[in-house]
C-alpha beads as a LAMMPS data file, in Angstrom:
LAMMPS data file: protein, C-alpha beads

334 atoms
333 bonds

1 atom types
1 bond types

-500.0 500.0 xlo xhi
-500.0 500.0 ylo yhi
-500.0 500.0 zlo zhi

Masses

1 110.0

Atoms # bond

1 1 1 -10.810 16.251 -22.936
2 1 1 -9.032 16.274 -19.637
3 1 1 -5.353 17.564 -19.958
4 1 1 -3.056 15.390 -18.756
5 1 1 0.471 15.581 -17.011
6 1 1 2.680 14.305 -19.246
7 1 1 6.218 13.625 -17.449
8 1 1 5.881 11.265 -14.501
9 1 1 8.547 11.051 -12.023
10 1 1 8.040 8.053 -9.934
11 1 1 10.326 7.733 -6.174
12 1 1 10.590 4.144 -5.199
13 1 1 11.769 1.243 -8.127
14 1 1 10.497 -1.316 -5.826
15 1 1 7.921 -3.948 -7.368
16 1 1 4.733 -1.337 -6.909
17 1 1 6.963 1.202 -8.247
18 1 1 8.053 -0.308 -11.321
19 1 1 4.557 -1.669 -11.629
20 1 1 3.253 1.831 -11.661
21 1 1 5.909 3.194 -13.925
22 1 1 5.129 0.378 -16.529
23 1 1 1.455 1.655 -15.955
24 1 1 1.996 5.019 -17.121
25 1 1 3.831 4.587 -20.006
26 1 1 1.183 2.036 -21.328
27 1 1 -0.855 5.385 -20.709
28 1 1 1.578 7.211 -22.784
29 1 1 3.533 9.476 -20.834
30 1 1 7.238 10.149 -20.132
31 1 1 8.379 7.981 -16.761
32 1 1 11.532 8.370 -14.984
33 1 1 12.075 5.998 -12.143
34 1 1 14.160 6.384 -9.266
35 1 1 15.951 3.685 -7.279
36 1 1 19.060 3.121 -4.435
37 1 1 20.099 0.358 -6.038
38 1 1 22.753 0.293 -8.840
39 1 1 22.001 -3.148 -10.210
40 1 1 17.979 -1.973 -10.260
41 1 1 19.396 1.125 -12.334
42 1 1 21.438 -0.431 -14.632
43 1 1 18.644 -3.292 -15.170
44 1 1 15.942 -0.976 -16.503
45 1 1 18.255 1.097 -18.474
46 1 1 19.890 -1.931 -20.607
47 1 1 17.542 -5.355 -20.064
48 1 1 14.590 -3.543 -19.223
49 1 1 13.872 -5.903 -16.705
50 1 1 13.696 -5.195 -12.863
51 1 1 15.522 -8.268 -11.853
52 1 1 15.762 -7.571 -7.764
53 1 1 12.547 -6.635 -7.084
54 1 1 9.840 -7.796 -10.400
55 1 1 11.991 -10.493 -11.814
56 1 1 10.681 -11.827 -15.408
57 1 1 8.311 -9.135 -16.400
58 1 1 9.351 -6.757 -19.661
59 1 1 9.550 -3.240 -19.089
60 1 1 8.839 -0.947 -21.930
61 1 1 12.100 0.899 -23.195
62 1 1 10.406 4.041 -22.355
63 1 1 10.376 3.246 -18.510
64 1 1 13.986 5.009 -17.626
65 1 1 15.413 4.825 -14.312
66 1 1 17.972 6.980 -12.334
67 1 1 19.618 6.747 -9.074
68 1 1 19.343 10.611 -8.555
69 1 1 16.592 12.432 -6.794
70 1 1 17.217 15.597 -8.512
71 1 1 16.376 14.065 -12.061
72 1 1 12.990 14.357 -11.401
73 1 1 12.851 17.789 -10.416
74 1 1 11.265 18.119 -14.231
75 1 1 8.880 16.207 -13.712
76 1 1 4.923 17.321 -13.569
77 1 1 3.291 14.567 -11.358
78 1 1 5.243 12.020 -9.005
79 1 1 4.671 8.835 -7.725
80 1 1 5.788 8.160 -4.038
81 1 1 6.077 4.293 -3.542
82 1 1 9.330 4.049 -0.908
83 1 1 7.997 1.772 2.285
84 1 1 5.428 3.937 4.597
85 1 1 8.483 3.688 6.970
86 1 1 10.568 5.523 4.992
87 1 1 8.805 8.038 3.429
88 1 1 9.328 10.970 5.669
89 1 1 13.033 10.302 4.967
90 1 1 12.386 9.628 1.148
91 1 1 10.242 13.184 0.728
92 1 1 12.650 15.073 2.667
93 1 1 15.127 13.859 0.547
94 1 1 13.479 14.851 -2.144
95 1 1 12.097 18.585 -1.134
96 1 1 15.035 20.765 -2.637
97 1 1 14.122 19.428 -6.340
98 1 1 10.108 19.413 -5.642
99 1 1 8.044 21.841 -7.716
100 1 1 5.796 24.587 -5.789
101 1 1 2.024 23.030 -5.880
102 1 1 3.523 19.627 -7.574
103 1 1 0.911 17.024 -7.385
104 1 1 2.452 14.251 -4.974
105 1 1 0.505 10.870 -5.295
106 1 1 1.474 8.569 -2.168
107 1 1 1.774 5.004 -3.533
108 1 1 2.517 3.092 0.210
109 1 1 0.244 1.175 2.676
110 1 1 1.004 1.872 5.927
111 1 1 0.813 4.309 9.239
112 1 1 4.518 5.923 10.478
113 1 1 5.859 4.143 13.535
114 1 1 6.476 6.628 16.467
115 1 1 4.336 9.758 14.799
116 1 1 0.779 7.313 13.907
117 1 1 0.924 9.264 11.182
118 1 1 -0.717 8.371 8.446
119 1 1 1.058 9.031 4.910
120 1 1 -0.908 12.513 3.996
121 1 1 0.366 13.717 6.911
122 1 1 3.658 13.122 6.367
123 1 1 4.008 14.786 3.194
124 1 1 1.721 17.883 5.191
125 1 1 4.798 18.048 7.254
126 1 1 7.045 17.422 4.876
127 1 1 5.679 19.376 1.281
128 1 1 3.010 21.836 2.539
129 1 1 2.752 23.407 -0.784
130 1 1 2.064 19.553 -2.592
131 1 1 -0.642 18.818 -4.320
132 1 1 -1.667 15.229 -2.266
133 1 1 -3.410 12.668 -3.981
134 1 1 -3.215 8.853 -2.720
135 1 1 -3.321 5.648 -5.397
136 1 1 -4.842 2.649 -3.939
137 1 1 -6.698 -1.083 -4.712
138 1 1 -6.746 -4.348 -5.339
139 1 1 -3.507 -4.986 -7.346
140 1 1 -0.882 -7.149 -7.469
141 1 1 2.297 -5.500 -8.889
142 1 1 3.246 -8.029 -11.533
143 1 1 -0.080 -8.658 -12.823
144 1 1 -0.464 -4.324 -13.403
145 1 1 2.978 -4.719 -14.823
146 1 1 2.253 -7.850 -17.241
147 1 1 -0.735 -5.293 -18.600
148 1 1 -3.654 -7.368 -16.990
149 1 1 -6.907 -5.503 -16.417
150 1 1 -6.974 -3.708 -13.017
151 1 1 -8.413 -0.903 -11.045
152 1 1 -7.293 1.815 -8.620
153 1 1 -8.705 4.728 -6.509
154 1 1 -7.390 8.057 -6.826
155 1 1 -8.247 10.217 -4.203
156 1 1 -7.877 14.082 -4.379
157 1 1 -9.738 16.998 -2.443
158 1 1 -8.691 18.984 -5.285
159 1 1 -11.304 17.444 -8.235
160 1 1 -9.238 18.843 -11.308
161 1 1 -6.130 17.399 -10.152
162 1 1 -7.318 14.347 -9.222
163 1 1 -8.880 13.968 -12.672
164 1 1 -6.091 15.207 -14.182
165 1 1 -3.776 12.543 -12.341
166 1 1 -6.363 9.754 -13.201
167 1 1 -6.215 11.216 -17.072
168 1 1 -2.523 11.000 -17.188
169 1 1 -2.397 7.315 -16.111
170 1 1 -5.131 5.477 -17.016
171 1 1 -5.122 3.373 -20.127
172 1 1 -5.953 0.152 -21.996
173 1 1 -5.937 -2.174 -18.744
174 1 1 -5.317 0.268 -15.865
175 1 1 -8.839 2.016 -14.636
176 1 1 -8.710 4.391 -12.128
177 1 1 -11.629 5.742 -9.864
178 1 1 -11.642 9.096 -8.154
179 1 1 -13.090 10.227 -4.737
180 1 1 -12.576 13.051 -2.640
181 1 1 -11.527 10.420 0.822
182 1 1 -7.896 10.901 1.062
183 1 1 -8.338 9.687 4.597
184 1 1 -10.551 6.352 3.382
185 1 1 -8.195 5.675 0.550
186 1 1 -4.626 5.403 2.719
187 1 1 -6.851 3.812 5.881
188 1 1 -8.311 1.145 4.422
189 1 1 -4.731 0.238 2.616
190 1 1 -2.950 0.556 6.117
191 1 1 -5.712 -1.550 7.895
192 1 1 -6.143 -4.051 5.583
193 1 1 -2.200 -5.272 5.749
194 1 1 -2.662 -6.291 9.628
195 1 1 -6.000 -8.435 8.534
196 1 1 -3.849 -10.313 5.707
197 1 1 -1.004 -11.593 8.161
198 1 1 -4.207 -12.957 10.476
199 1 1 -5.782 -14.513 7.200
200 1 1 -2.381 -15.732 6.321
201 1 1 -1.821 -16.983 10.006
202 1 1 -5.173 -18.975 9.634
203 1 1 -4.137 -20.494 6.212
204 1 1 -1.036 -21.592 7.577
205 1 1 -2.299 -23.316 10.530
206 1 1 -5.168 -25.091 8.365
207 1 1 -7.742 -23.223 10.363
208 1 1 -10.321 -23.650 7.293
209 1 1 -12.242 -21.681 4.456
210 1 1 -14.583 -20.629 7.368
211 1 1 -12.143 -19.190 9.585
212 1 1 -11.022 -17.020 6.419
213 1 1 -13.959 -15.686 5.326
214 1 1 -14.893 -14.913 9.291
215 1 1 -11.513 -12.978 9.419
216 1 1 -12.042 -11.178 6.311
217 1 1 -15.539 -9.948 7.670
218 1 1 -14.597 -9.298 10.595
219 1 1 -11.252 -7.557 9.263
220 1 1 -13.706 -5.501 7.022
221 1 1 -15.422 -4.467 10.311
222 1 1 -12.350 -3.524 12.570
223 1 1 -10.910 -1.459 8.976
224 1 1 -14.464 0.129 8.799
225 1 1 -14.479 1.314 12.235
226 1 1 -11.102 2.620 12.703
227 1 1 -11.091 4.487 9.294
228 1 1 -14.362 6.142 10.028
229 1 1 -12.675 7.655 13.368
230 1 1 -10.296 8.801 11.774
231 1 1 -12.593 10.690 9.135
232 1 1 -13.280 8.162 6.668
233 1 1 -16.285 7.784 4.599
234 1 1 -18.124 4.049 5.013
235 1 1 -18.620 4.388 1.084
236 1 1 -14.917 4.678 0.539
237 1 1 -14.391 1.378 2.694
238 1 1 -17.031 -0.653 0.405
239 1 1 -14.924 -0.002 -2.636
240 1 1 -11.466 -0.699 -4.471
241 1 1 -9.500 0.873 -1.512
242 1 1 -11.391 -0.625 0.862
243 1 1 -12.916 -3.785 0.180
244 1 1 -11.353 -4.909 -3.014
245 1 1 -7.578 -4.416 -1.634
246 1 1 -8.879 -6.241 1.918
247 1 1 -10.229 -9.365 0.006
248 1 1 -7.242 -9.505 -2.560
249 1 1 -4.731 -9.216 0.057
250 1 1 -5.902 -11.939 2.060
251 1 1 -6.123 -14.205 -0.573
252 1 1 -3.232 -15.113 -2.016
253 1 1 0.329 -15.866 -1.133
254 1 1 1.109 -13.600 -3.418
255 1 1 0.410 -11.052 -1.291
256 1 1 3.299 -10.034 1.121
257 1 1 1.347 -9.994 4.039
258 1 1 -0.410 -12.941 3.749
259 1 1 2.496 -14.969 3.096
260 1 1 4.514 -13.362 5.958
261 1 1 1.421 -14.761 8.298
262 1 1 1.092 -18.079 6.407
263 1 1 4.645 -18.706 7.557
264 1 1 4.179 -18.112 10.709
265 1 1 1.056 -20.029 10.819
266 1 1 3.228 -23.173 9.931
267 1 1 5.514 -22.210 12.867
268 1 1 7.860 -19.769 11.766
269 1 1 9.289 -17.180 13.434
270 1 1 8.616 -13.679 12.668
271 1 1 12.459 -12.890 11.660
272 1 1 12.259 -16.465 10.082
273 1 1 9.300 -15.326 7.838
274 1 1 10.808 -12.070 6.620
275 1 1 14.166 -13.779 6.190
276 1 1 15.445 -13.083 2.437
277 1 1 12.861 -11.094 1.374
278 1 1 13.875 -8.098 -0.476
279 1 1 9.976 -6.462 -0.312
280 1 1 8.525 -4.655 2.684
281 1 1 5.136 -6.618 4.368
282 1 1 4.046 -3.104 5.314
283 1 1 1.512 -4.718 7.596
284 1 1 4.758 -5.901 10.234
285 1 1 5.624 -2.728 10.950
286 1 1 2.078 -0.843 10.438
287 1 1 0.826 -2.763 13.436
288 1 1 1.718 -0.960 16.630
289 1 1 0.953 2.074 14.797
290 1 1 -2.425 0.754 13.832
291 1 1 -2.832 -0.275 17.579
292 1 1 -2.193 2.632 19.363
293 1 1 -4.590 4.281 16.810
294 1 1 -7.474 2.342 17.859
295 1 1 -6.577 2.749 21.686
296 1 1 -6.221 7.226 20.479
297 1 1 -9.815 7.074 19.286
298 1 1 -11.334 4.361 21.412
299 1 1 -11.669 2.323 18.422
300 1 1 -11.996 -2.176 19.745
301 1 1 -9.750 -3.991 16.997
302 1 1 -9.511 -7.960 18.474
303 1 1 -7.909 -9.074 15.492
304 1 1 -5.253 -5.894 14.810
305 1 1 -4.470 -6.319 18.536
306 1 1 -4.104 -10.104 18.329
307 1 1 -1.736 -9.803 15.246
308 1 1 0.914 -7.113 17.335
309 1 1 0.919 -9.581 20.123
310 1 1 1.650 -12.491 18.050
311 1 1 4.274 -10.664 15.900
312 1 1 6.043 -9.198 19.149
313 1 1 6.075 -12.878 20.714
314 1 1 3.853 -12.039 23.569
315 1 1 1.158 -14.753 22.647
316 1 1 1.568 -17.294 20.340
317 1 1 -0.872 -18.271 17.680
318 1 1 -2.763 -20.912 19.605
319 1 1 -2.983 -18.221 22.020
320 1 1 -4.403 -15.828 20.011
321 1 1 -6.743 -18.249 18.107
322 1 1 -8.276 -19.061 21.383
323 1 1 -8.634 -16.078 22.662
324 1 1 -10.544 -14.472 19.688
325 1 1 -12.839 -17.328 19.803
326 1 1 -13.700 -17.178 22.967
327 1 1 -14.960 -13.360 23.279
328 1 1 -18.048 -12.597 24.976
329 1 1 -20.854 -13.071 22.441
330 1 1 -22.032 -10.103 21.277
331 1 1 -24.621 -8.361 18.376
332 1 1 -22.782 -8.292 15.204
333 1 1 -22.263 -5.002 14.096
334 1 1 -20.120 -2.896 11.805

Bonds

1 1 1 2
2 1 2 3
3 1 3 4
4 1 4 5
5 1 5 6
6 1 6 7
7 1 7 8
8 1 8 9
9 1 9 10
10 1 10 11
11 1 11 12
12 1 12 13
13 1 13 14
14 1 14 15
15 1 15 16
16 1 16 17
17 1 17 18
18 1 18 19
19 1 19 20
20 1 20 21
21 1 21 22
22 1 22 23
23 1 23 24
24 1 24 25
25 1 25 26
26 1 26 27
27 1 27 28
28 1 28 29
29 1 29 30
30 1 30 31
31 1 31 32
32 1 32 33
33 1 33 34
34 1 34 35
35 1 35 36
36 1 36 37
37 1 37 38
38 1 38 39
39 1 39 40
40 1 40 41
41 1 41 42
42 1 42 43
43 1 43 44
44 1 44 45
45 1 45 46
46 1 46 47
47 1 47 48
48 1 48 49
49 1 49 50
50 1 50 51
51 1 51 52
52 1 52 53
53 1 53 54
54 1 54 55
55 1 55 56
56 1 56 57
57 1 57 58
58 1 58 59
59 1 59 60
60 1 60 61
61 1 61 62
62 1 62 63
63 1 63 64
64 1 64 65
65 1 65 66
66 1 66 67
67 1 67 68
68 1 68 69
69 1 69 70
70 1 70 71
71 1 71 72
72 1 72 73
73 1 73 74
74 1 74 75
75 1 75 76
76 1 76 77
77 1 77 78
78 1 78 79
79 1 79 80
80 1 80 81
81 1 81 82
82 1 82 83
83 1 83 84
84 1 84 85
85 1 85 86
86 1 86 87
87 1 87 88
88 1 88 89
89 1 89 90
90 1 90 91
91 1 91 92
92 1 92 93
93 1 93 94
94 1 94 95
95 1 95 96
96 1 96 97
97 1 97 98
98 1 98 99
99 1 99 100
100 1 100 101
101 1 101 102
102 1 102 103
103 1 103 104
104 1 104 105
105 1 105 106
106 1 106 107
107 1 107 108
108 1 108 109
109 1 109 110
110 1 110 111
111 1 111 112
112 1 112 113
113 1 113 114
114 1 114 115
115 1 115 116
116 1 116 117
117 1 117 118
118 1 118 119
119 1 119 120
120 1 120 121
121 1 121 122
122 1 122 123
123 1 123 124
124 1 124 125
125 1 125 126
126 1 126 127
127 1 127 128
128 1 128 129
129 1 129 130
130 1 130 131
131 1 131 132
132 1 132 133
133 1 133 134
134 1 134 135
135 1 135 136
136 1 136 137
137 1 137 138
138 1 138 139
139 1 139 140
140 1 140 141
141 1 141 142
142 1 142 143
143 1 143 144
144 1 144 145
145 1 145 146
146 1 146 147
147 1 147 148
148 1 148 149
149 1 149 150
150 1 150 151
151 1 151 152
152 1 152 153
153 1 153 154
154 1 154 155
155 1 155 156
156 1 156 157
157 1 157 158
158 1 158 159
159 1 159 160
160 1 160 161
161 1 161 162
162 1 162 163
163 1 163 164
164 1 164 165
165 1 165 166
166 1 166 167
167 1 167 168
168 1 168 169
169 1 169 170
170 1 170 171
171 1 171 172
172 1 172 173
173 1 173 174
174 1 174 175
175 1 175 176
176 1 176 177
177 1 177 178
178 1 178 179
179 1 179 180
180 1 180 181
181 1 181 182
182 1 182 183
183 1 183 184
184 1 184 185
185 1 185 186
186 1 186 187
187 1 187 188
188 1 188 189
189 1 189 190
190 1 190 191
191 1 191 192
192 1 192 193
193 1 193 194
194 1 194 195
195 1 195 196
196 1 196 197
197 1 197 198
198 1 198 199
199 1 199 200
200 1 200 201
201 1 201 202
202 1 202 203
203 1 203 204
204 1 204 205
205 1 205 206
206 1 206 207
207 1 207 208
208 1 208 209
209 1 209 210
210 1 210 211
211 1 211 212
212 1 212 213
213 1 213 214
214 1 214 215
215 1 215 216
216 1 216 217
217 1 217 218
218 1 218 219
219 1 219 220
220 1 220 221
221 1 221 222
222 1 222 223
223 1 223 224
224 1 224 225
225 1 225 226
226 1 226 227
227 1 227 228
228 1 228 229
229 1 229 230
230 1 230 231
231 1 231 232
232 1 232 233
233 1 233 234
234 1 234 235
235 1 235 236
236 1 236 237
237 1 237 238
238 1 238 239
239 1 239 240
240 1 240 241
241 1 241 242
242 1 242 243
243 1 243 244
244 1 244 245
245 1 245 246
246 1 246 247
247 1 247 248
248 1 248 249
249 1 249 250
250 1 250 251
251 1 251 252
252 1 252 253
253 1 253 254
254 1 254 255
255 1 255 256
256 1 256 257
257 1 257 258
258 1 258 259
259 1 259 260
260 1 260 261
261 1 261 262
262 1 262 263
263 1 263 264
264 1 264 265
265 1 265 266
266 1 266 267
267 1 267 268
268 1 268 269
269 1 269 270
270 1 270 271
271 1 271 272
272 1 272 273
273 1 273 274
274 1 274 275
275 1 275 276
276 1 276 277
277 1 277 278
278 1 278 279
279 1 279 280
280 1 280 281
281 1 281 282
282 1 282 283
283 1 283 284
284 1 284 285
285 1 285 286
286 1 286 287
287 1 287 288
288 1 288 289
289 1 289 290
290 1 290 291
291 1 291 292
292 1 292 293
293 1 293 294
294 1 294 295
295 1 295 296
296 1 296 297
297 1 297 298
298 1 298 299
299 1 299 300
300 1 300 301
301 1 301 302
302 1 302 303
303 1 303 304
304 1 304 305
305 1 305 306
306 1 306 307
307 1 307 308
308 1 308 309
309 1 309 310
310 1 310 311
311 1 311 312
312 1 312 313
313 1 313 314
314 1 314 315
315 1 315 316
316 1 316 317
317 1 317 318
318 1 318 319
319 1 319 320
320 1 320 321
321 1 321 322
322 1 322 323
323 1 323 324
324 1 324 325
325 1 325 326
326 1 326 327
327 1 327 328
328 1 328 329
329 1 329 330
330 1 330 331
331 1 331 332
332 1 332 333
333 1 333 334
């Protein structure tokens, strides 16, 4: 039997975060999560409930939370899950309490504004002497939370510790997969959050079920490509982390993403879309990362690029609708 870590620290009380914490105590271990806000705090520790951020879902009692970094300097695996955009900040924060060789799994979607880096990186910079794994799929955080059946990736170039990790939290409706593609597993996450805001763009202007499924193909393609440049296996892009979180997140309004595009699709504004949301759409501020990638590695991404100039107001949707459509015809290829 694989041994397992047993006290999970997990950095981020957001809705993934608590999700994830709820996750590994229905796999049995010890979870301490870690948030900035009071109320979120105080919420776990006495109703159990995370009522800013996964309002309405029951948290087991043994899901504790703390507003100090330096509580989980005990703990044998951690769970990063701040916004991409702040995790540099979040893991520096968090270096003085970190153990030597401490397996670090990075829970976020996204590429760092500024750097392009992508969230291995960071913590490269950041925790040289981390143990990096990456968690990634097709999951909704309240659905993981409520205990419904769902899957992950856990990718790990070292194979014990990624089976170890994947020991330590699976359980009765949480199924994790392992591969050695760091690189595919945070990619295809990044990627895939651009895609949803065009999908959810589409929805909102009533473009059709044929429009969607072109711009989830097509998505798949430009994800595909880019992640492969950047070292990515094409295997890793057909599965959970690739495929499985593209198709869920453009699905459903449930997904941040999507429903930041869907608003905008009915014509929103960008600020007007994000207004009053208290959860990051990772795929707002991934974008111009995600662009500039493709332009680094010569990389053609139509539909990433037509997303940045729609959310920076240089084109408007009709704009970019119409221009996408009428590209010169060409082989379709990965």
């Amino acid at each position: 039997m694989t041994e397992v870590y047993r006290q999970v620290g997990v950095i981020g009380a957001g809705a993934w975060g608590t999700a994830l914490a709820q996750a590994a105590t229905f796999a049995g271990r010890e979870v301490l999560i870690q948030a900035r806000e009071t109320e979120v705090v105080d919420g776990i520790n006495s109703a159990h409930e995370n009522g800013l951020y996964l309002k309405g879902v029951a948290l087991s009692p043994k899901v504790r939370a703390t507003g100090d970094l330096s509580d989980l300097a005990h703990c044998d695996l951690i769970l990063a899950v701040p916004p991409a955009q702040h995790m540099r900040a979040t893991l520096k924060a968090f270096a003085p309490y970190a153990r030597a060789g401490v397996p670090i799994v990075l829970c976020s979607k996204g590429v760092e504004r500024g750097t392009d880096a992508l969230m291995t990186e960071v913590l490269s910079a950041v925790l040289p002497d981390a143990t990096a794994a990456v968690l990634a799929g097709p999951n909704f955080a309240r659905e993981v939370a409520e205990g419904k059946p769902s899957a992950v990736t856990i990718a790990c170039a070292n194979e014990a510790a990624g089976a170890r990790i994947a020991a330590s939290i699976a359980g009765p409706s949480f199924r994790p997969y392992l591969s050695p593609d760091l690189i595919g597993a945070e990619a295809g996450g990044a990627i895939k959050n651009v895609i949803a805001i065009a999908c959810g763009i589409a929805e909102g202007k009533g473009l059709g079920r044929n429009a969607h499924a072109a711009l989830i193909t097509r998505g798949f393609a430009e994800m595909s490509r880019l992640a492969m440049a950047l070292g990515a296996k094409f295997e890793t892009m057909s599965g959970l982390c690739g495929m499985g979180d593209l198709v869920l997140t453009c699905s459903s309004p449930q997904s941040r993403n999507m429903s930041v595009g869907l608003a905008m699709g009915q014509g929103m504004t960008l600020a007007q879309a994000l207004e009053g949301k208290v959860s990051v759409a990772e795929g707002v501020e991934s974008a111009p990362a995600v662009v500039e990638l493709g332009k680094r590695f010569g990389v053609e991404l139509p539909l990433c690029n037509a997303v940045h100039a729609v959310l920076t107001g240089r084109i408007d949707v009709d704009t970019a609708v119409g221009m996408l459509m009428s590209r010169p015809l060409k082989v379709e290829r990965a």
